[in-house]
C-alpha positions in Angstrom: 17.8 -40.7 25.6 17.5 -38.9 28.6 19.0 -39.8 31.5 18.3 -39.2 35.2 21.3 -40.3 38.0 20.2 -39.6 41.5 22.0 -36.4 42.4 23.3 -37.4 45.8 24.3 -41.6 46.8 21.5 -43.2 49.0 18.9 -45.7 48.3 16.6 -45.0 44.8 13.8 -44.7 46.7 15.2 -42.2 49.1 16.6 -40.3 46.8 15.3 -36.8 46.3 17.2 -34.6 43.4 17.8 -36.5 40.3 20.4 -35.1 37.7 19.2 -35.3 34.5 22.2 -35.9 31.7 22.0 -38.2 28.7 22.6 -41.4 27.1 22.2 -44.0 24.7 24.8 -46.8 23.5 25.7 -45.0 20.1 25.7 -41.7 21.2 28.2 -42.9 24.2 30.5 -44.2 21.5 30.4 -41.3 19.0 31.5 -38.6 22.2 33.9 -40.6 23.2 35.3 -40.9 19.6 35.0 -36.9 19.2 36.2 -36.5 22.5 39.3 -38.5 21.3 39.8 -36.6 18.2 38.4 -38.2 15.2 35.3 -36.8 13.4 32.1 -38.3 14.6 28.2 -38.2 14.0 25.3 -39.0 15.4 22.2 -40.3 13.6 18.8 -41.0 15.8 15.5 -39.7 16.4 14.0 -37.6 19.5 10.8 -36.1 19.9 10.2 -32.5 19.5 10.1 -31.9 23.4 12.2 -30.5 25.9 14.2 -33.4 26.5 15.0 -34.0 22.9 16.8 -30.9 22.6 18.4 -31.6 26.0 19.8 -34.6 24.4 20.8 -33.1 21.3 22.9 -29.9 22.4 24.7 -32.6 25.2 25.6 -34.7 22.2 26.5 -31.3 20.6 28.9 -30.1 23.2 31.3 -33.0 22.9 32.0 -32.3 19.1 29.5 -34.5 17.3 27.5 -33.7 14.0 23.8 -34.3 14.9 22.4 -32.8 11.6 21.3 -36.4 11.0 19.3 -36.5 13.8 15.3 -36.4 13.3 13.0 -34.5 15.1 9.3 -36.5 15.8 6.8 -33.8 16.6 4.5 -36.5 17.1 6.5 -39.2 19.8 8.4 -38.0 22.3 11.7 -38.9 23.7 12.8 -41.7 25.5 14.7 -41.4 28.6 15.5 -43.7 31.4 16.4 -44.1 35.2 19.7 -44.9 36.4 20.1 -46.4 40.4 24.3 -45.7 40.6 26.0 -48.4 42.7 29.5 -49.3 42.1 28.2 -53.2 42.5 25.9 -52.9 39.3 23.4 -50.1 38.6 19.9 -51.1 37.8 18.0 -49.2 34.7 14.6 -48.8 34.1 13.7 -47.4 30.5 10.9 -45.9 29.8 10.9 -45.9 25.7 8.1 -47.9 24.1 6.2 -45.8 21.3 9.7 -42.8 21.7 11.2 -40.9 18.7 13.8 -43.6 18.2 11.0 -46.5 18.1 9.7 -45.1 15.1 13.1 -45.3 12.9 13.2 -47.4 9.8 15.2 -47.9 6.6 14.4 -44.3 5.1 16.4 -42.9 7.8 19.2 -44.2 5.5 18.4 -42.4 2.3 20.9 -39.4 2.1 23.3 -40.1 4.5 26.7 -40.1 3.5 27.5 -43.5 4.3 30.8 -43.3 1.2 32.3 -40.4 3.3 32.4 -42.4 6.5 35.1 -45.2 8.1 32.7 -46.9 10.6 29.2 -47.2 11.3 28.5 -48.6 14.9 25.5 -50.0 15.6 23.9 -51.9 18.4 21.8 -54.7 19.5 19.7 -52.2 21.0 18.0 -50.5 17.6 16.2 -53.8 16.2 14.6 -54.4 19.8 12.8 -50.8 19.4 10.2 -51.8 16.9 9.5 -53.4 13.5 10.7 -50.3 11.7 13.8 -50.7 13.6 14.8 -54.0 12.7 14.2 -53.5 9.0 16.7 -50.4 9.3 19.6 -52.7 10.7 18.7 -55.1 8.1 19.3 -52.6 5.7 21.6 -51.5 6.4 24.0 -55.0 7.3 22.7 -55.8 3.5 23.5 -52.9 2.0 26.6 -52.8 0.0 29.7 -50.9 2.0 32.5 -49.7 2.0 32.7 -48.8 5.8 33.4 -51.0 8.6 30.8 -51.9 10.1 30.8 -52.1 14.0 27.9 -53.8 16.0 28.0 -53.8 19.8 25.4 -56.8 21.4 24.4 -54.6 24.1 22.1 -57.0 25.6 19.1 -55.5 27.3 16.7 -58.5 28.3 13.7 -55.9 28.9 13.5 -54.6 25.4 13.2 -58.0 24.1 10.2 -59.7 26.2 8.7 -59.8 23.1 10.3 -60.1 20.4 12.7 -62.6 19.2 16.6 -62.1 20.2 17.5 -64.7 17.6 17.8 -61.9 15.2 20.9 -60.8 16.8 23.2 -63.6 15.7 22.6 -62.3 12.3 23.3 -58.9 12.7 26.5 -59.6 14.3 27.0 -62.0 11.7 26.8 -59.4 9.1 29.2 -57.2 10.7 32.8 -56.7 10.8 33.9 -55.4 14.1 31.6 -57.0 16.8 31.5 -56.5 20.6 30.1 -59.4 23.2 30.4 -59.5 26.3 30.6 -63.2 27.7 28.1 -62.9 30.0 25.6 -61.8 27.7 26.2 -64.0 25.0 25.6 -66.6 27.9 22.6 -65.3 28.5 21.4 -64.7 24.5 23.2 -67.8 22.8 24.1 -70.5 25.8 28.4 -69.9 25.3 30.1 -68.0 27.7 34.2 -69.0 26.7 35.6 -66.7 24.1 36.4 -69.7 21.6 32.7 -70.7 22.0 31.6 -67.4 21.0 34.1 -67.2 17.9 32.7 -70.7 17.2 29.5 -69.1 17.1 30.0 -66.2 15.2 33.1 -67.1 12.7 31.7 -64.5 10.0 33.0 -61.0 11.5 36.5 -60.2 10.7 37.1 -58.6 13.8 35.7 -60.1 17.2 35.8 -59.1 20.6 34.6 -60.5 23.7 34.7 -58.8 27.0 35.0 -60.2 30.0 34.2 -57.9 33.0 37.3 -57.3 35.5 39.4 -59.9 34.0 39.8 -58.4 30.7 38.7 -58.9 26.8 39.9 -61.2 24.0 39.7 -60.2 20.1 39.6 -62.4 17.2 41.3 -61.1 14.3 41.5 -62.5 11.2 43.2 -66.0 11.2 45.5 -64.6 13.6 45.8 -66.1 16.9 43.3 -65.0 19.7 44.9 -62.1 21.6 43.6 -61.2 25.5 44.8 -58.2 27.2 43.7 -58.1 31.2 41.8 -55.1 31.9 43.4 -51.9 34.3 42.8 -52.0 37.9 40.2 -49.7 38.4 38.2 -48.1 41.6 34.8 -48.1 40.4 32.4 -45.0 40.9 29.9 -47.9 38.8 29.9 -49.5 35.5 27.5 -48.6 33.6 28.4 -47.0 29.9 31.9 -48.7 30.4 31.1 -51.0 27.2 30.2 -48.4 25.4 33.5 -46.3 26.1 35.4 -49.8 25.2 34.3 -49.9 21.9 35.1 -46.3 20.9 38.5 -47.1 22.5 39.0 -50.1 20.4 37.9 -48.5 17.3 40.0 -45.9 17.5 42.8 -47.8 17.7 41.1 -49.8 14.7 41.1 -46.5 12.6 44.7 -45.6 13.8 45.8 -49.2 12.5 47.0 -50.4 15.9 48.0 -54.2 16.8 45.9 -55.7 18.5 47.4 -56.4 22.4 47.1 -52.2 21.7 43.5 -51.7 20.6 42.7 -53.8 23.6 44.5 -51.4 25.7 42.7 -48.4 24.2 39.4 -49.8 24.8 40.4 -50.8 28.9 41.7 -46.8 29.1 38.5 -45.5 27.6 36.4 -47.7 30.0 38.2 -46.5 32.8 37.2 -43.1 32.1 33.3 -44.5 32.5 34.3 -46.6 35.4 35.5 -43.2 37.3 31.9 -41.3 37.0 28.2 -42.0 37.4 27.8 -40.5 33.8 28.2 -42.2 30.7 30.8 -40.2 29.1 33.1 -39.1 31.8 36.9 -36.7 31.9 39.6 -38.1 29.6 42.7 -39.5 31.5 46.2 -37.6 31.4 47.3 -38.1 27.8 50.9 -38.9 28.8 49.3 -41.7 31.4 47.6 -43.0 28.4 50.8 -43.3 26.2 52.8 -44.1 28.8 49.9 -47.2 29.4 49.6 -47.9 26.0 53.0 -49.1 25.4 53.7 -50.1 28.7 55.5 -53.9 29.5 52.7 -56.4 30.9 54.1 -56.7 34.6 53.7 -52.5 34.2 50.3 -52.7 32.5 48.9 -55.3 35.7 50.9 -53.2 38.5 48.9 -49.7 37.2 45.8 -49.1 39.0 43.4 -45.9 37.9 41.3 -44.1 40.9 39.8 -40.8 41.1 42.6 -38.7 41.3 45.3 -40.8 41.9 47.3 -43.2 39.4 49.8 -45.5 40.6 
């Protein structure tokens, strides 16, 4: 989508000059994942207007294959509004009837789904429509041999309705998922990490965020593993899950433990945390080694601000 941040801090309403840049929950993660090295792609739909190419040469520019993207002629793209406040940032989308909306299992036929390692997907797609919903059915059916990734991205105003219900299952279905425990508080009534595995016992992999305190992951039969998250001054936090999960799946892909995947998904976030943009500068690579095997007392005594690491 399209995204506008107001240009200068101040109140919304005061605000003059908006910056238009872009985002979306996948396309956050598959930058992040070029921007870290690996091969990535993105596959969506935006209309045939100004905004859509916008969207599609910013994509471009951090290293991502958009050939899988479609072009509507006929809906346009959808963008949103973005109020930046370190505290929380309020967003208002304005996507009904967009390119994306009208997606559906064809969008499937002739990808090269063998050729790939993970497919991430989100909670997001199967609020957009019908068509929508039938494509992530599809394709957590379909038989893979991918991982699977499904982030619950939570958004309560895509779902006003339509039935959130649905979401258990696609999570179900998948093999990596991400929760945060305040949403699946809100969604499924648990909020503790072992609540939330109780929940959703299917997925090999599961990991549940929890704000500034950290994130736990389920793996396997193996014992639950939490790793606090950095200490980090926030510019605001919005497209800091997103960055999380291509952390974490990198890490995945790179066949890390997990105390370290944990760790690569708190670095990436950070990297949101420090901008009002959803993909935002990498850190120092030797801070992030230096992090990544770093004791605990170490890993709790680093704190990350624009600038200046201590």
């Amino acid at each position: 989508m399209a995204l506008f941040v107001p240009a200068v801090p101040g109140p919304p309403d005061e605000v003059v000059t908006w910056t238009r840049t872009i985002g979306g929950a996948e396309s956050n993660v598959a930058c992040h994942l070029a921007v870290l090295g690996l091969r990535a792609a993105w596959v969506s739909a935006v209309g045939g207007d100004a905004f859509g190419r916008a969207v599609v040469r910013a994509v471009e520019s951090f290293g991502v294959d958009t050939s899988g993207v479609v072009i509507d002629p006929a809906r346009p793209t959808g963008l949103y509004i973005k109020e930046s406040d370190a505290s929380g940032s309020p967003v208002r989308y304005y996507r009904r009837g967009s390119a994306a909306s009208g997606m559906g299992p064809a969008l499937l036929d002739g990808l090269p789904l063998d050729e790939v390692r993970v497919v991430h997907t989100s909670g997001i797609t199967p609020a957009l429509s019908d068509s929508c919903l039938a494509l992530m059915r599809a394709l957590a059916t379909a038989s893979r041999s991918f991982l699977l990734s499904f982030d619950l991205n939570w958004r309560p105003a895509l779902w006003t309705d339509r039935d959130p219900a649905v979401l258990r299952d696609l999570a179900a279905a998948a093999d990596v998922v991400f929760v945060g425990a305040d949403e699946a508080e809100r969604v499924w009534g648990v909020e503790k990490p072992t609540e939330i595995r109780a929940l959703l016992p299917e997925p090999a992999t599961l990991v549940v965020k929890q704000g500034a305190d950290g994130a736990t992951v389920f793996d396997g039969s193996a014992a639950p593993v939490f790793q606090p998250a950095l200490k980090v001054d926030v510019v605001e936090p919005v497209g800091a899950g997103d960055a999380f999960a291509a952390g974490f799946l990198y890490g995945t892909l790179a066949g890390w433990s997990p105390e370290r995947r944990l760790r690569s998904g708190h670095l990436r976030a950070a990297t949101a945390l420090l901008t009002h943009h959803d993909v935002g500068p990498s850190l120092p690579e030797d801070l992030v080694e230096s992090l990544l095997g770093a004791s605990p007392d170490e890993w709790a005594a680093a704190h990350i601000s624009l600038g200046v690491t201590s």
